[in-house]
C-alpha positions in Angstrom: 1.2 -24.2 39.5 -2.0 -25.2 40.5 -5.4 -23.8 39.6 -7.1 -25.0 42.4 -5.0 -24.1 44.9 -6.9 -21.6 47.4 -5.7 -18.4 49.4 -6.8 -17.6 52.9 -9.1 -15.0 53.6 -6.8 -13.4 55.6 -4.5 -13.0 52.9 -6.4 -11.1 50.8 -6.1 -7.2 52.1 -2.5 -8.2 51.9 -3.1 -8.7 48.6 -5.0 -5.6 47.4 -2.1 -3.6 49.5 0.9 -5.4 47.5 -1.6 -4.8 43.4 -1.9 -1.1 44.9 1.4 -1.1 45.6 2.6 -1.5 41.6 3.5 -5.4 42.4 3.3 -7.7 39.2 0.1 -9.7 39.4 1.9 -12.2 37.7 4.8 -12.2 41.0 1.6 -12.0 43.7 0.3 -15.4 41.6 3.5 -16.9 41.8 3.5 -16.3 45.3 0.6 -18.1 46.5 0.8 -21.2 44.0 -2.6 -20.0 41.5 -3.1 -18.4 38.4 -2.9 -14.7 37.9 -7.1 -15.2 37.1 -7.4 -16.3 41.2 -5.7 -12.9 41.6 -8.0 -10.7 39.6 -11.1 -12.4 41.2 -9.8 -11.4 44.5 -9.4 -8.0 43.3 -12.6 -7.5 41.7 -14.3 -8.5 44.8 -12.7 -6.1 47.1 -13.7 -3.1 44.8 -10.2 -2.4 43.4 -10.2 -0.8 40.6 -7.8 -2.8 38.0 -5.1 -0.9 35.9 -4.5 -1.3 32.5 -0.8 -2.0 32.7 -0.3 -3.7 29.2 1.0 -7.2 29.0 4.6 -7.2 27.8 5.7 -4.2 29.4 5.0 -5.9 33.2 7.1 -8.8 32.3 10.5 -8.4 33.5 13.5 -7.9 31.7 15.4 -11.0 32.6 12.1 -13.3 31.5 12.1 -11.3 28.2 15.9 -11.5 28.0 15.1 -15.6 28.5 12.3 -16.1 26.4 14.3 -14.6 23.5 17.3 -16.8 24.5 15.3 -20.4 24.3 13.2 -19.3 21.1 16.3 -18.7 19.6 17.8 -21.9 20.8 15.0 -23.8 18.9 12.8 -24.0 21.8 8.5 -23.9 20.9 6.6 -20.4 21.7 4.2 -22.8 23.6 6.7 -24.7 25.8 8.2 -21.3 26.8 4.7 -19.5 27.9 4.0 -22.4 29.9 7.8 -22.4 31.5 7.0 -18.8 32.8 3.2 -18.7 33.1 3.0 -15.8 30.4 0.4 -16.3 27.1 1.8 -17.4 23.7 0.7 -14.2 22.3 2.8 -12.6 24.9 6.1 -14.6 23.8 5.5 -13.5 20.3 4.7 -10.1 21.5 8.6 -10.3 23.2 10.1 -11.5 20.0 8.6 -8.6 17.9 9.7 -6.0 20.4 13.2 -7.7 20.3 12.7 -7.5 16.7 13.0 -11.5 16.3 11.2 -13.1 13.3 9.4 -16.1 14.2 9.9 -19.4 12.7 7.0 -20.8 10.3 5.3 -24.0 11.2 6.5 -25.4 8.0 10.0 -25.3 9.5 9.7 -25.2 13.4 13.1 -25.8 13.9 15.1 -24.6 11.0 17.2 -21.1 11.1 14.4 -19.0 9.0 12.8 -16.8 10.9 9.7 -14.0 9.6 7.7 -11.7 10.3 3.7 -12.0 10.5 1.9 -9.1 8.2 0.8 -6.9 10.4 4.6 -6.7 12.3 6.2 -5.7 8.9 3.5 -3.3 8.0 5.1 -1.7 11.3 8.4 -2.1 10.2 7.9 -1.2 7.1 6.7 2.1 8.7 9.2 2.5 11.0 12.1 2.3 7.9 9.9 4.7 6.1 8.9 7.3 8.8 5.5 9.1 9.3 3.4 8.8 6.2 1.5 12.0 5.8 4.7 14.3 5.9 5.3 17.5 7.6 2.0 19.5 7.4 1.5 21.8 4.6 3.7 19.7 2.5 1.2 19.4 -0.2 0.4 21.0 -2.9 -3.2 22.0 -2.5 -3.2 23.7 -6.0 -2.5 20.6 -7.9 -4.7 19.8 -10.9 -6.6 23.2 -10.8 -4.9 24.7 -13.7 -4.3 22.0 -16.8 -1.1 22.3 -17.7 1.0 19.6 -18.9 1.9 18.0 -16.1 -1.2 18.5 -14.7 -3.3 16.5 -17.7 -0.4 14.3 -17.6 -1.2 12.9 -14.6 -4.7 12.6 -14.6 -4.5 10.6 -17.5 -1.9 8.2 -15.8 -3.9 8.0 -12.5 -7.1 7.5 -14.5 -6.0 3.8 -16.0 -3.4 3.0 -13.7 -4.0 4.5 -9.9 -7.1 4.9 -7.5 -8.6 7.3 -5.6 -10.9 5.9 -2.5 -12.8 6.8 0.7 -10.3 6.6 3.7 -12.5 6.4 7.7 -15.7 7.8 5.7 -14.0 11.3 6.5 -11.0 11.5 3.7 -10.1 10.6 0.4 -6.9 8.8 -0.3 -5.0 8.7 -3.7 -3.2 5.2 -4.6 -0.6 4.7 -7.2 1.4 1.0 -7.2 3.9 0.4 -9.9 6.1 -2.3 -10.9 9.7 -1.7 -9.1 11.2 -1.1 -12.4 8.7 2.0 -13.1 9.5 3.4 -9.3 10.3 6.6 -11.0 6.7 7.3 -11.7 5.7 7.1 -7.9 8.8 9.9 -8.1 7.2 12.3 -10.4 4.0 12.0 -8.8 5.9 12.8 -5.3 7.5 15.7 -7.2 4.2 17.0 -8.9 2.4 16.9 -5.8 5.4 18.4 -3.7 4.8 15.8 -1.3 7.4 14.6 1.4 6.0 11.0 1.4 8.4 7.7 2.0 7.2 5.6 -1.1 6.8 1.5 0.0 8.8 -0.7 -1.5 6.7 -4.9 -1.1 6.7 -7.6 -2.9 3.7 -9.8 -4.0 2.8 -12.8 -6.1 0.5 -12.2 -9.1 0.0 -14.6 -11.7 1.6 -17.4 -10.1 5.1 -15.6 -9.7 6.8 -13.1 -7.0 7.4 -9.7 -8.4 8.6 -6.6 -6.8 6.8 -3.3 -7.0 6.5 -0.3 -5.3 3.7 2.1 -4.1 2.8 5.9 -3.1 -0.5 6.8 -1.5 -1.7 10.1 -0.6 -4.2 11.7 1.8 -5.9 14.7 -0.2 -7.1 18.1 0.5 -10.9 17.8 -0.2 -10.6 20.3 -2.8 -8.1 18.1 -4.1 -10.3 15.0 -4.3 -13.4 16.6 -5.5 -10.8 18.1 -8.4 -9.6 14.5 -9.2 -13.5 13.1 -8.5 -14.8 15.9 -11.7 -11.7 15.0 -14.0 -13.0 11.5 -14.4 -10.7 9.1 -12.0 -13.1 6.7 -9.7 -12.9 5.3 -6.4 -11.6 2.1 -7.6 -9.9 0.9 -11.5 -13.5 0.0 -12.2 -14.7 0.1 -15.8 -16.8 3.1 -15.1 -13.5 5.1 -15.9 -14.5 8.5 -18.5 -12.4 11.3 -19.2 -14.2 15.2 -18.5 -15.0 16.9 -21.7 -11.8 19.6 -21.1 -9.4 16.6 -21.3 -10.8 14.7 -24.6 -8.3 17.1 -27.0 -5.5 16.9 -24.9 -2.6 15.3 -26.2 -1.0 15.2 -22.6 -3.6 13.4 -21.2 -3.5 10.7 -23.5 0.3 10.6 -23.3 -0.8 9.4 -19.8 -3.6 7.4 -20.4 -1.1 4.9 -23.0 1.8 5.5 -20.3 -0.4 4.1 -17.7 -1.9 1.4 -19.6 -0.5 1.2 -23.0 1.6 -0.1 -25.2 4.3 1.5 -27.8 6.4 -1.5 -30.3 7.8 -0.7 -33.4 4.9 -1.0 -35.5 1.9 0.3 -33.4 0.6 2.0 -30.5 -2.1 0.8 -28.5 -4.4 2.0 -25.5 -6.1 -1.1 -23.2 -8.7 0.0 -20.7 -11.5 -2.2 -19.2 -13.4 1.1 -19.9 -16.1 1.1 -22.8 -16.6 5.2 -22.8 -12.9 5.6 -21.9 -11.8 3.6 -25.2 -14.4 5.5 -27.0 -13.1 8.4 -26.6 -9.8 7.8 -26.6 -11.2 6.5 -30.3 -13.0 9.6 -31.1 -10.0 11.6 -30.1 -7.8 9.8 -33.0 -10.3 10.3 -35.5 -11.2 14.1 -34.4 -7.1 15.1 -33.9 -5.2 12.9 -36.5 -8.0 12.8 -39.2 -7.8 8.8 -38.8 -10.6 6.9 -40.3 -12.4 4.5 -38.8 -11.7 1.1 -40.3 -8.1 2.6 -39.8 -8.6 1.7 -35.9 -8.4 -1.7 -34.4 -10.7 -1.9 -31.9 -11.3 -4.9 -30.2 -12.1 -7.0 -26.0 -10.2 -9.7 -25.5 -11.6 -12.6 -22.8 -10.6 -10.8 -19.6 -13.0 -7.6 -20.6 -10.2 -5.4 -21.7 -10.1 -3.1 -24.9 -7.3 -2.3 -27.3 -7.7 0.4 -29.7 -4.9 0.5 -31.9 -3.5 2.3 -34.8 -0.8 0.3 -37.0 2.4 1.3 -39.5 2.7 5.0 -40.4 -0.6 6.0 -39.0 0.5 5.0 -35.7 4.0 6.2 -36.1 2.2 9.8 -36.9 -0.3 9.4 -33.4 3.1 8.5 -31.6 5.1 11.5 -32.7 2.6 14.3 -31.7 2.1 12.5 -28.0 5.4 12.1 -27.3 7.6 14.0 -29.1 6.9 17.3 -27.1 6.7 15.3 -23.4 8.4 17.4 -20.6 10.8 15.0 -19.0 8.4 14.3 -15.8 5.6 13.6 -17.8 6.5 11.1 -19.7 7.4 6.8 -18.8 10.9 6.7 -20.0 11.0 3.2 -20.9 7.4 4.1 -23.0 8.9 7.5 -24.0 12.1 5.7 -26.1 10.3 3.0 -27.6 8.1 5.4 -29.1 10.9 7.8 -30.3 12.7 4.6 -31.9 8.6 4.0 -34.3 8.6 7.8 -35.0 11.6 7.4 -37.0 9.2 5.4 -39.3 8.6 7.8 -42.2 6.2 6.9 -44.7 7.6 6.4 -48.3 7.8 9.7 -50.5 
């Protein structure tokens, strides 16, 4: 086709009668040998107002049908929007809605085919349903008495989720977890009663591809400003700080090592990029368990993190009275039988 082809002027009420009519710009352009552009100027110029048709949807089936066909049959996403006068954004458009990958640029004409980001952030949506849940599906009560499960969690989500603004307007709660810990974005689903699909991605940290999974919540306000008071932040920042109501609870602190701990046979440790968070957590050993001081390991390795650990005996003790009464819900299971395995420690008579 030819940009510079011109139409008569006598053709152009015939024109504005075949747009009004519901004709494909894209057929009327074909028609006269220009672009669909020539058409639009046309239009604009005799007052029509111009419909927001979409772009993919006014393409016929058979092109779609075809476009599909030669993409699959190795054929370049350029070469077939110039075949049928259509943008390249448009062929890719087709693919997704035909629910073909495209091929990456690395490997133009090899038999992989993806997806870009954004289309499987809509598949992945699609396989997991509507996000939120049915309405009312919620439990807007959660955290407001502190009960086990409810300190529990709060310590988990204080080292190892996030709570942030979502629009300005709401407050969402995060919680990612390695794949093999998936049964922690469970318990949360149960605690909270919840309905929500959790997402199952992978990503590459530290140089390798891992899987892991993640659950995220849109709170109640009361819910949020609950959460907001018991000490979890907008962000895993190392402004974390337990409230005062939480500092003897032995739940909590379950949580806080479950969420960023570790329990071996010979000690049990709590890491937190927190300052006040690993003070109290140090305080709480010393005030609970009569531990002494020098007893404590305290120390920040190069990436800003703390450890405070207890060693031998002492730490076999600490470990009994966290997890020995855990509810099974609020406790890591993988966490929960290392530490029964160093509470068999006893120390000699």
């Amino acid at each position: 086709m030819s940009g510079k082809q011109r139409i008569p002027e006598t053709e152009m009420a015939a024109i504005c009668v075949r747009y009004n009519n519901k004709e494909d710009v894209l057929a009327i352009a074909v028609s006269y040998g220009v672009q669909r552009e020539a058409i639009y100027r046309i239009l604009r110029r005799s007052g029509i107002r111009l419909e927001k048709r979409g772009g993919t949807p006014t393409i016929s089936e058979e092109i779609r049908q075809n476009v599909v066909a030669l993409y699959q049959s190795k054929v370049g996403a350029t070469t077939i929007a110039r075949r049928f006068d259509i943008d390249k954004k448009s062929v890719y458009n087709i693919l997704f809605l035909a629910r073909v990958g495209t091929r990456p640029l690395s490997n133009r004409t090899g038999d992989e085919y993806h997806f870009a980001p954004h289309q499987e952030k809509q598949l992945l949506k699609e396989r997991l349903g509507h996000q939120r849940g049915p309405k009312g599906k919620f439990n807007k009560e959660a955290f407001s008495v502190l009960d086990e499960a409810a300190c529990y969690w709060v310590g988990y989500l204080i080292t190892d989720g996030c709570i942030g603004s979502y629009n300005g307007r709401s407050y969402r709660l995060y919680l990612p977890q390695a794949r093999k810990h998936r049964e922690q974005c469970e318990g949360l689903k149960a605690y909270l009663q919840s309905e929500l699909g959790i997402q199952d991605y992978k990503a590459i940290t530290f140089g390798k591809l891992r899987e892991f999974s993640r659950v995220s919540f849109t709170l109640p306000t009361e819910v949020a400003k609950r959460l907001l008071e018991l000490g979890i932040r907008p962000a895993k920042t190392a402004k974390a700080q337990a409230s005062e109501c939480l500092l003897s609870n032995i739940h909590f602190w379950r949580g806080v090592i479950d969420g960023d701990g570790s329990c071996y046979i010979d000690q049990l440790s709590m890491n937190s990029s927190s300052t006040k968070l690993a003070s109290q957590y140090r305080r709480f050993l010393m005030s609970s368990f009569g531990v002494q001081r020098d007893e404590i390991h305290i120390y920040r390795n190069q990436a800003g993190v703390w450890s405070v650990r207890v060693w031998g005996y002492i730490g076999s003790g600490v470990t009994g009275a966290l997890f020995r009464t855990a509810s099974e819900g609020c406790r890591l299971e993988e966490k929960y039988q290392r530490a029964m395995v160093y509470t068999k420690k006893q120390p000699p008579a």
